[in-house]
C-alpha angles and dihedrals in degrees: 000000000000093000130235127296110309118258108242099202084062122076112283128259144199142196108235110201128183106219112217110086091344099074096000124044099224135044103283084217106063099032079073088059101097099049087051089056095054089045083056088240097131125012136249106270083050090058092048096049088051090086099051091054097038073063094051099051097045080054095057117304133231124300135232098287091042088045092056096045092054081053091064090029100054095037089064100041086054102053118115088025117138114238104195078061098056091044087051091047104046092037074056098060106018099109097044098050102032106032085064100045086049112122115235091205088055099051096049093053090047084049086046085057110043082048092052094046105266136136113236111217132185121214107184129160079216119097124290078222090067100016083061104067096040095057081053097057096054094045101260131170110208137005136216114197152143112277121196115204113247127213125237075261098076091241141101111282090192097244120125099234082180131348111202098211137125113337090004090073087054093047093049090048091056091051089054093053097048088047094044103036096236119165096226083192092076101031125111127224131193117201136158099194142070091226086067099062097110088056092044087043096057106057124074090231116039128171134193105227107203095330148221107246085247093054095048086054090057096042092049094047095043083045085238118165103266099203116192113202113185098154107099089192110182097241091225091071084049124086098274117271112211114260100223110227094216084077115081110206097242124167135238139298091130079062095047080039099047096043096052080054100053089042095058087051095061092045084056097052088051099053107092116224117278 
């Protein structure tokens, strides 16, 4: 239950959601791969080993070491691109590859919140620069997300100005709050993975949204909601969900950033042990 409207005279609150596998069905990041390809922004045999770790993060994703490693891997990878190409590409292709993989479970419960008063935030490791848009796309009203700093040049320089992960996404949960005056005992957070506890923790109603296994321990032991979505429903044969103007419709680094990460992790699967 989402509760009833939200009392005005009280302090204010908001829903934080992740994105991947908890409102879309896919890794934001790779479903970008193709279109990357075609922008000659990564090569053939990139794009081809895209599916084998799309597999391996629907089957689990990567934990904290592995996490850190794809940071220094895919900052590097990214430098001396050009960041005015990545926003046109994904802006291109934003609607084809994202509308379909978004979760109709999800929708419904950002439309229950903004219904009911709240603020919809998402929290994602991907790009402000893809993360963006999206949140655009499904009405919200802020975004917390991964920036890469970016040259005179107008492309990547390779440097992590901030990377939304782990307990930065708490921390950046509790600056909005205090910014925003939200009450984050009675918020509400959606996550599917382990790495995401000190969000989930910080909030006064979390949810596991299609788990890790380490995350539906926890939930089961801490008695949190587990919630499973499995209906990828296009959001233009759903009721409309408002798109928030504070939300510029960018395009994507976090997608370009996300997917040389996961790359290197399926190249690192694949390396047998010296």
């Amino acid at each position: 239950m989402l509760g009833a409207v939200e009392n005005h005279s009280l302090p204010r609150t908001a829903a934080f959601f992740d994105l991947d596998k908890t409102v879309i069905a896919k890794s934001s990041a790779l479903t970008f791969s193709k279109s990357f390809y075609q922008g000659g922004l990564i090569n053939r045999r990139a794009v081809l080993r895209t599916a084998y770790t799309q597999f391996v993060f629907l089957a689990g994703g990567a934990d904290h070491d592995q996490m850190e490693r794809m940071r220094e891997y895919l900052s590097a990878l990214c430098r001396g691109w050009n960041v005015r190409q990545v926003k046109e590409i994904v802006a291109e292709t934003l609607h084809d590859l994202i509308d379909p993989i978004i979760y109709d479970e999800a929708a419904s419960l950002i439309e229950g919140h903004h219904t009911a008063g709240r603020d919809v935030v998402i929290v994602s490791t991907s790009g402000a620069e893809v993360v963006e848009p999206i949140g655009h796309l499904l009405g919200a009203d802020r975004v917390v997300a991964t920036r890469l700093a970016v040259g005179d040049d107008g492309c990547f320089t390779g440097e992590v100005e901030y990377y939304a992960y782990g307990p930065t996404k708490a921390e950046a949960i509790r600056e909005l709050a205090e910014s925003e005056g939200y009450d984050l005992a009675r918020c509400y957070a959606y996550s599917d993975s382990v790495t995401d506890l000190p969000m989930l923790e910080s909030v006064g109603h979390p949810h596991a949204v299609n788990p890790d296994r380490a995350l539906r321990r926890e939930a089961l032991t801490r008695e949190w909601p587990i919630l499973d979505f499995h209906r990828p429903v296009p959001l233009k044969q759903r009721l409309s969900v408002r798109p928030r103007p504070a939300l510029v419709a960018a395009a994507a680094i976090g997608a370009a950033v996300a997917t040389a990460g996961l790359v290197w992790y399926a190249n690192r699967r694949r390396t047998p042990a010296v």
